[in-house]
C-alpha positions in Angstrom: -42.0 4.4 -12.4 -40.3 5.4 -15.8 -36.7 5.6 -15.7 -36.7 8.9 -17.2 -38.6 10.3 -14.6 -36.9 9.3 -11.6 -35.5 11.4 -9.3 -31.6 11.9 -8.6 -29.8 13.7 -6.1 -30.2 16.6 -7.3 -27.0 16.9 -9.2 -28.6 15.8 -12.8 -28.0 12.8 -15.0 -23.9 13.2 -14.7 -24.5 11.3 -10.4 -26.4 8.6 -12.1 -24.9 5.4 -12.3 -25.1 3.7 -15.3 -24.6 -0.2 -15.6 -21.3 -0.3 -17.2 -20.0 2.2 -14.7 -19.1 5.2 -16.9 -19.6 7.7 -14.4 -16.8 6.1 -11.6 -13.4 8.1 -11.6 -10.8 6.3 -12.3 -8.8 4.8 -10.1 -5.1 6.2 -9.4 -2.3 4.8 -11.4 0.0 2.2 -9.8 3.2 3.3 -8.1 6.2 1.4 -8.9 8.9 0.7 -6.1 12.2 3.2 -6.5 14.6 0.6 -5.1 14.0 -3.3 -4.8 12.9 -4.8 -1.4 16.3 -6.5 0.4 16.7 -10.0 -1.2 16.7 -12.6 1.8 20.9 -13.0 2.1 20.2 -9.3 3.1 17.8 -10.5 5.5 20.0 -12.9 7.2 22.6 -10.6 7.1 20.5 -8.3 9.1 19.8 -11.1 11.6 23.1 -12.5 12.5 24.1 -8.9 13.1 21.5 -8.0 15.5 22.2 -11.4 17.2 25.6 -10.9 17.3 24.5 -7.1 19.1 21.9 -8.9 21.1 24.4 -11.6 23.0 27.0 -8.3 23.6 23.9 -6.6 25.0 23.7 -3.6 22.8 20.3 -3.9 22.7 19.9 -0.8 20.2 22.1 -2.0 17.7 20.6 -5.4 17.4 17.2 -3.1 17.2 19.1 -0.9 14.5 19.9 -4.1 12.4 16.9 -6.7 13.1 14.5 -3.4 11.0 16.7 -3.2 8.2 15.9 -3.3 4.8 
């Protein structure tokens, strides 16, 4: 079949893929973080406080601190 004459969906030539891809949108731009993730002496931090919480038994402030950051 000749390529001109093939059938598209219906929407014209603009639907029809072409092989270097003209016709994909493009894809979002990247988003950049607003603050830095915690650095890991933040991270320890975090845990020695909730296991200091946890061995007291305050089970929701060792909670609060071990999802930190």
């Amino acid at each position: 079949m000749d390529q001109e004459k093939q059938q598209t969906n219906g929407n014209g030539p603009a639907d029809t893929p072409t092989q270097n891809g003209d016709t994909a949108p493009a894809p979002p731009p990247h988003k950049t973080p607003t603050t830095p993730p915690p650095s890991t002496e933040d991270a320890e931090a975090f845990k020695a406080a909730g296991n200091k919480y946890f061995k007291a038994g305050d089970y929701t402030k060792a909670i609060a601190e071990y999802t930190k950051g």
